[in-house]
LUMDOKOL-718536 format. One record per residue (C-alpha): residue in three letters; x, y, z. Coordinates in pm, whole numbers, plus 32768, in hexadecimal, padded with zeros to 4 digits. Layout:
<nodes>
{residu Ala | east X | north Y | up Z} $
...
</nodes>
This chain:
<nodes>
{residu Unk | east 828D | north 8DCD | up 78B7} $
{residu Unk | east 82E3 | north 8C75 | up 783C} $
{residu Unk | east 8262 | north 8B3F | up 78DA} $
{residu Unk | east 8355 | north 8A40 | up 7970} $
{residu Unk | east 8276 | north 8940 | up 79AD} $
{residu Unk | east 8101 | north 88DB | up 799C} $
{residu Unk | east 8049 | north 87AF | up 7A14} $
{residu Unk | east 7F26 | north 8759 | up 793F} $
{residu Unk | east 7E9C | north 862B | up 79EA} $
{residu Unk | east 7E11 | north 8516 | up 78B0} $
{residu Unk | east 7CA5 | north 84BC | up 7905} $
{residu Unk | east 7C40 | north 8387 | up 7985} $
{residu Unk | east 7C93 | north 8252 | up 7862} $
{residu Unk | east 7B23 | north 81C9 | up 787C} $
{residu Unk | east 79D4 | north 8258 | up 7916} $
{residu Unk | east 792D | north 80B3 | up 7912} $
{residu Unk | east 798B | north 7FC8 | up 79FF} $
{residu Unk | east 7977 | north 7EB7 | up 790A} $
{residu Unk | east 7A92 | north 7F76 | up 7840} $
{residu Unk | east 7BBE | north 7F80 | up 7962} $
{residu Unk | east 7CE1 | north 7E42 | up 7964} $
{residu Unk | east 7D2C | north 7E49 | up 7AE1} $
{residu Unk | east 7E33 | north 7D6F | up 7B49} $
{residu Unk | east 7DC5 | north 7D0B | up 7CD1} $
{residu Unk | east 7E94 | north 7CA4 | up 7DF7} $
{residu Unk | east 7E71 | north 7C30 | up 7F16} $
{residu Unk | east 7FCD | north 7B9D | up 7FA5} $
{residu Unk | east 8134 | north 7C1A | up 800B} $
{residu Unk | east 824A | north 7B75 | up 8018} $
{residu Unk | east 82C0 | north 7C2A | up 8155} $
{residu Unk | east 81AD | north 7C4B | up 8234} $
{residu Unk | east 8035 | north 7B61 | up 822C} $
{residu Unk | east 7ED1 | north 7BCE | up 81F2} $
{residu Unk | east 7DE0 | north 7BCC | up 82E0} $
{residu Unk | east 7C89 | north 7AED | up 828B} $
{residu Unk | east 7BC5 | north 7C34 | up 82B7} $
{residu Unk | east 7C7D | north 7CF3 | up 81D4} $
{residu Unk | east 7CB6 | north 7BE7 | up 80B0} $
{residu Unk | east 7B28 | north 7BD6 | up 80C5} $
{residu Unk | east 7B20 | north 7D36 | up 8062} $
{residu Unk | east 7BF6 | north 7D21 | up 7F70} $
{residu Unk | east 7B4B | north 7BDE | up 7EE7} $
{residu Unk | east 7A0D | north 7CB5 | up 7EE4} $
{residu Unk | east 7A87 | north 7DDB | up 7DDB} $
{residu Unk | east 7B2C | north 7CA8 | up 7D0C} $
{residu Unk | east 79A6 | north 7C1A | up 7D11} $
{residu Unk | east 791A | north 7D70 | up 7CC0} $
{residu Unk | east 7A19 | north 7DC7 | up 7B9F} $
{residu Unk | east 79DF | north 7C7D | up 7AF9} $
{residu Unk | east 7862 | north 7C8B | up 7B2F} $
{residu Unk | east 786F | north 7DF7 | up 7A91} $
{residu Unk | east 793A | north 7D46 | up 7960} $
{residu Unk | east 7A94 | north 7DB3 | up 79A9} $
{residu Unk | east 7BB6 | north 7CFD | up 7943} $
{residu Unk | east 7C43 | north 7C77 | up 7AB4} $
{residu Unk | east 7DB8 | north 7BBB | up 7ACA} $
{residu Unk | east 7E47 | north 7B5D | up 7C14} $
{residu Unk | east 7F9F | north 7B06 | up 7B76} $
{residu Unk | east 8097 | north 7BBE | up 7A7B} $
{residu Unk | east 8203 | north 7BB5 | up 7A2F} $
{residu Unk | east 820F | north 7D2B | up 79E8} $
{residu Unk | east 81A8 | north 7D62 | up 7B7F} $
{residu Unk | east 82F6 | north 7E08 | up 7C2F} $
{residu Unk | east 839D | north 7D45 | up 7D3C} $
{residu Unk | east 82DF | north 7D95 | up 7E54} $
{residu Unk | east 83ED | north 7D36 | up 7F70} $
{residu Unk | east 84AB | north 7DE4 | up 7EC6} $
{residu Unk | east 83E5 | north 7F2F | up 7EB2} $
{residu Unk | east 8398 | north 7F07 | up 8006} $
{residu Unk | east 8529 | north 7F1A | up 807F} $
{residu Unk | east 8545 | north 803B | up 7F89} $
{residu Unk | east 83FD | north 8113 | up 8028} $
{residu Unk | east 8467 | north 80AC | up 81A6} $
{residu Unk | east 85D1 | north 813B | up 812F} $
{residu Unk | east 8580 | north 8254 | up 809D} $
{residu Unk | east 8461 | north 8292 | up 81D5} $
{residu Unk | east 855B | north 8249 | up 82E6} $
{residu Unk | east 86AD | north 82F2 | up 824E} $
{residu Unk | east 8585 | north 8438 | up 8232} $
{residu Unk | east 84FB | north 83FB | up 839F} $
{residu Unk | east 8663 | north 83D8 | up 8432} $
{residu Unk | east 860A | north 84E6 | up 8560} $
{residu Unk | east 84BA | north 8425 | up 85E8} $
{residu Unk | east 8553 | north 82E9 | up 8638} $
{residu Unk | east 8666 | north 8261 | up 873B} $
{residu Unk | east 87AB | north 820C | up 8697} $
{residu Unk | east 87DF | north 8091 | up 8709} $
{residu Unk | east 8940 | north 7FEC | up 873F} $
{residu Unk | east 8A04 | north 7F92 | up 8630} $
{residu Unk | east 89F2 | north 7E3F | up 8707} $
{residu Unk | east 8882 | north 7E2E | up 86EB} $
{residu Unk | east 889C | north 7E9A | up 857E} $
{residu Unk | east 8987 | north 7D7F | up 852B} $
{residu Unk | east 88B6 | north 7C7C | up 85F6} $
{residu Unk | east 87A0 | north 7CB3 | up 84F2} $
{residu Unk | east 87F6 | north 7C50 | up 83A0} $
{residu Unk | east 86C4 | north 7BF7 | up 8303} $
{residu Unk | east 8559 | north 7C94 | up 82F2} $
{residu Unk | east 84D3 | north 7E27 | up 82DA} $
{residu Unk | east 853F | north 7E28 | up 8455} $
{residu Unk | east 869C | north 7E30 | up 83E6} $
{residu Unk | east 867C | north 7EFE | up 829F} $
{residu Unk | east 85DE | north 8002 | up 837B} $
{residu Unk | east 86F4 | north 8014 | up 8469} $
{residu Unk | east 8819 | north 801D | up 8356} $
{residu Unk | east 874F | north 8142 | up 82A2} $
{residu Unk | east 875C | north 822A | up 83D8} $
{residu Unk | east 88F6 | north 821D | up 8374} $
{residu Unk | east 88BE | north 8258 | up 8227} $
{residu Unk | east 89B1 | north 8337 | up 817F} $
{residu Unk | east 896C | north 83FE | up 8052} $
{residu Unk | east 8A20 | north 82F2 | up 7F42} $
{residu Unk | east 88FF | north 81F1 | up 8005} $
{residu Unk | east 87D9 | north 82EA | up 7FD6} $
{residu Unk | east 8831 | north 8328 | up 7E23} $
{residu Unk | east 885E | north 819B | up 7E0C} $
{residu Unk | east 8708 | north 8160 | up 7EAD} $
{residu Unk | east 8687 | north 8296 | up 7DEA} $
{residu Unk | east 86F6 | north 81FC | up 7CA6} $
{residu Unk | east 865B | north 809F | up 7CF2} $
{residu Unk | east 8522 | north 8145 | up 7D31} $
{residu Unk | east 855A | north 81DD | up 7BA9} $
{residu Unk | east 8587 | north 808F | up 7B27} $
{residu Unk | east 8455 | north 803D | up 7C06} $
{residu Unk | east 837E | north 816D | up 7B45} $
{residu Unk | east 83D3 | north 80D9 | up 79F5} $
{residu Unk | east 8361 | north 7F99 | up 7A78} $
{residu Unk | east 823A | north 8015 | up 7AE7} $
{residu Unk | east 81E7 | north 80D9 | up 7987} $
{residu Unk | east 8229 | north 7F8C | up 78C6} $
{residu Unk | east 810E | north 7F03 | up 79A1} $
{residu Unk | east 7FFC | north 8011 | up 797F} $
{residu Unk | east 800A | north 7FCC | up 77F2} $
{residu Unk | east 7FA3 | north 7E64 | up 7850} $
{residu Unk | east 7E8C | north 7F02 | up 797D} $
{residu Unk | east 7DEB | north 8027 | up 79B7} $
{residu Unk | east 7DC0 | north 7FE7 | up 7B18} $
{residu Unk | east 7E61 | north 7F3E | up 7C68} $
{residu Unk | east 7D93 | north 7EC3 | up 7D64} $
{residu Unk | east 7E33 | north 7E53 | up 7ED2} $
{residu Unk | east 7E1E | north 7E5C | up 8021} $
{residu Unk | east 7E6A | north 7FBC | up 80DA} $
{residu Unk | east 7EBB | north 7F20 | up 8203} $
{residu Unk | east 7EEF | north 7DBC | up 8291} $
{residu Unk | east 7DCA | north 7DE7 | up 838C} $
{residu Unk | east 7CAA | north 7EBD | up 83CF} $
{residu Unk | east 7CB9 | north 7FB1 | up 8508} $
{residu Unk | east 7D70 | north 7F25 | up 8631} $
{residu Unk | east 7DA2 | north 7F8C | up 877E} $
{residu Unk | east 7EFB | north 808A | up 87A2} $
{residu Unk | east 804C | north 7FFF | up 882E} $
{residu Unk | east 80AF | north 8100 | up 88DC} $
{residu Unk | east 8221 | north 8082 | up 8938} $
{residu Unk | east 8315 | north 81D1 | up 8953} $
{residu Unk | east 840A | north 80F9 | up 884A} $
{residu Unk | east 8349 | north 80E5 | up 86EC} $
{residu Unk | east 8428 | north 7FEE | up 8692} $
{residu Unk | east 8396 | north 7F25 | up 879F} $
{residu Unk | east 8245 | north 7F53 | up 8722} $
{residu Unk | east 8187 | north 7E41 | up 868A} $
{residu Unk | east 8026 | north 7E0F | up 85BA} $
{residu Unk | east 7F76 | north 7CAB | up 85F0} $
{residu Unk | east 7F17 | north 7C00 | up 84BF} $
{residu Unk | east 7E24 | north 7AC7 | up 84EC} $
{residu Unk | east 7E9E | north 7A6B | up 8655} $
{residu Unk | east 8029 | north 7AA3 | up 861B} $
{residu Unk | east 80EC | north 7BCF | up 865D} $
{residu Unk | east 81BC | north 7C92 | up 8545} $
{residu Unk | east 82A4 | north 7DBD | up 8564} $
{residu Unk | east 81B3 | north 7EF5 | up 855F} $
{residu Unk | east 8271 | north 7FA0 | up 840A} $
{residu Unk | east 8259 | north 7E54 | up 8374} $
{residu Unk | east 80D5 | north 7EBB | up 82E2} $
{residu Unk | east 817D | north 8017 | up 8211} $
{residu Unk | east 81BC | north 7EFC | up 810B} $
{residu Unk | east 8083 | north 7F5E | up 806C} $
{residu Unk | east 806D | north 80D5 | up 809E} $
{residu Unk | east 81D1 | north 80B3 | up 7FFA} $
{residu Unk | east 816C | north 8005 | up 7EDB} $
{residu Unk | east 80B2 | north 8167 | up 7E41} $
{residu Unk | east 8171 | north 823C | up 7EF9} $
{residu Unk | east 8300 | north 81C8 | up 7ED4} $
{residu Unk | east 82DD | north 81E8 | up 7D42} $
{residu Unk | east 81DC | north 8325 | up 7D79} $
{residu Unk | east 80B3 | north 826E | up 7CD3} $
{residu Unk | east 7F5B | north 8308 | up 7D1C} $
{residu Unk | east 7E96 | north 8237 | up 7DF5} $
{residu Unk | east 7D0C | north 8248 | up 7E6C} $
{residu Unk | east 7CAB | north 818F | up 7FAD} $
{residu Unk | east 7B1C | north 80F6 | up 7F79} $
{residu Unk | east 7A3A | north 8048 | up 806E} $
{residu Unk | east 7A30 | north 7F03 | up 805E} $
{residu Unk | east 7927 | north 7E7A | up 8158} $
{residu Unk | east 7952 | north 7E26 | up 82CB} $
{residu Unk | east 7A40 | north 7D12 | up 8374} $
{residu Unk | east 7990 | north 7C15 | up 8476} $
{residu Unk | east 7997 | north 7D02 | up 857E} $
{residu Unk | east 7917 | north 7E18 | up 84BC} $
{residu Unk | east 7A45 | north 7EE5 | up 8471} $
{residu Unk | east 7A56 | north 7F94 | up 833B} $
{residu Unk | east 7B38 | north 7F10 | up 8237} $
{residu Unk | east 7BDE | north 7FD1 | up 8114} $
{residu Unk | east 7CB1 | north 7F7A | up 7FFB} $
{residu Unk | east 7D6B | north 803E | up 7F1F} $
{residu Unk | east 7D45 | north 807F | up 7D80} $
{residu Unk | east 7EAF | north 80E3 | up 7CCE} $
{residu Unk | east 7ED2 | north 819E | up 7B9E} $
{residu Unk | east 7FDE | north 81FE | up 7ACC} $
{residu Unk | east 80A5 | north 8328 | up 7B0F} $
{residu Unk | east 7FF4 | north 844F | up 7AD6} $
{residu Unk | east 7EBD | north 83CD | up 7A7E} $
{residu Unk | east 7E04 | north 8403 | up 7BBA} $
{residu Unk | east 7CCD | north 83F8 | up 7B15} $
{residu Unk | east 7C9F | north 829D | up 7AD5} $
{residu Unk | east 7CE0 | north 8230 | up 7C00} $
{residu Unk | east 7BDD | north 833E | up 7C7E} $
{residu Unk | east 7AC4 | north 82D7 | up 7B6A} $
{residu Unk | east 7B04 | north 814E | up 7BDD} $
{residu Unk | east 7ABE | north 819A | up 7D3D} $
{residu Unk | east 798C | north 8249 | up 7CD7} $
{residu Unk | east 7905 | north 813A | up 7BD3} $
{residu Unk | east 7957 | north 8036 | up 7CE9} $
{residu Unk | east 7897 | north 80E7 | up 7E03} $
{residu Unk | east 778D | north 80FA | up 7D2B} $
{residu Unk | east 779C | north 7F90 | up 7D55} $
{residu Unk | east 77E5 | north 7F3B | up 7EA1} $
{residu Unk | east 775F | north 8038 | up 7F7A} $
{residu Unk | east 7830 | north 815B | up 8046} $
{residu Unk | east 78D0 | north 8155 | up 817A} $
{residu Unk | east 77F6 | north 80B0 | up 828F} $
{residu Unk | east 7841 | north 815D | up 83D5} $
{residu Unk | east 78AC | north 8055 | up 84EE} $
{residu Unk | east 77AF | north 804E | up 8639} $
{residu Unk | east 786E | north 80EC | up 875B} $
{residu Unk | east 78A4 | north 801B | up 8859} $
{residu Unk | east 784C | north 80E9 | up 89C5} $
{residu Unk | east 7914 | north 8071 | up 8AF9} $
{residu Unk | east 7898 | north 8076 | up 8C04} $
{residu Unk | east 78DD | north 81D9 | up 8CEA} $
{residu Unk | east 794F | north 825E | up 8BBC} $
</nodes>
């Protein structure tokens, strides 16, 4: 029988910390980074350099990341049509700017909008494999907070996250899952220490397409550094 297709995953680029160029970030343009989270972050940058790895915080080869976030929150929604409430067309047109509105024009999508956001997201790949011949390795936030309590409103679109003290729409923080998973990049989430109120924090490493594992051997090499996940203390209330 002949063989259509085989995956033969590459192994990982480099088995020594001190080997990997990781390009770090810690900022979006669309949505802000809580303290708690940055800290982590800041914390693998400080154990990849300590461990001798080439760390940048800045490149011109890094995709538009505004940009890839309309792309993955149309591609999401226009897939997701069925779980959400189709809003007004008043409503729609009332919100021209931000991922509020991009969300609520993808749930019309037609099938011309879905290939011209599919073929963005190829131009978006390319970009994305012009980078990883620069870096072997992304490292960013997951999302932009640790664990917070649930918003339960029956709307999700009327759902929001807090981030530092101020409130942002809740499918605002998908900027950063969508970062890996718009362009289908492999991505490893790694603890990264414990906010102020004890909450575990996680970021995420990136690799190149279809080289999970270097992403996978980073995460090792930097646990190896800075410790495991820490479980959080429960907190008992009381009659409960």
């Amino acid at each position: 029988h002949g063989v259509a297709h085989r995956v033969a995953l590459p192994p990982a680029r480099h088995d020594r910390l001190g080997d990997h160029r990781v390009l770090v970030l810690d900022d979006h343009p669309l949505i802000p980074t809580s303290a708690a989270v940055r800290a982590g972050v800041h914390r693998v940058a400080a154990a990849l350099e300590d461990g001798g790895a080439r760390v940048e915080h800045h490149s011109a080869l890094l995709p538009d990341l505004a940009e890839a976030a309309t792309l993955y929150m149309q591609l999401l929604i226009s897939g997701s049509i069925r779980r959400f409430p189709i809003e007004s067309l008043e409503r729609l047109q009332a919100r021209a700017t931000g991922l509020d509105a991009v969300r609520l024009r993808a749930m019309a999508f037609s099938h011309s909008d879905w290939l011209e956001a599919d073929n963005h997201r190829q131009l978006h790949r390319q970009a994305w494999r012009q980078l990883f011949t620069e870096f072997d390795a992304v490292v960013c936030p997951i999302t932009p907070t640790p664990a917070f309590p649930h918003d339960h409103h029956p709307n999700p679109m009327e759902r929001h996250i807090t981030i530092d003290g101020a409130e942002y729409p809740y499918f605002d923080q998908l900027v950063w899952a969508g970062l890996a998973t718009m362009p289908g990049l492999p991505a490893t989430a790694i603890p990264a220490g414990l906010s102020p109120e004890g909450l575990p924090v996680g970021v995420q490493v990136v690799g190149p397409m279809f080289e999970d594992r270097t992403p996978l051997r980073l995460a090792e090499l930097l646990e190896e550094r800075i410790g495991g996940f820490q479980a959080p203390k429960l907190a008992v209330r009381a009659g409960g």
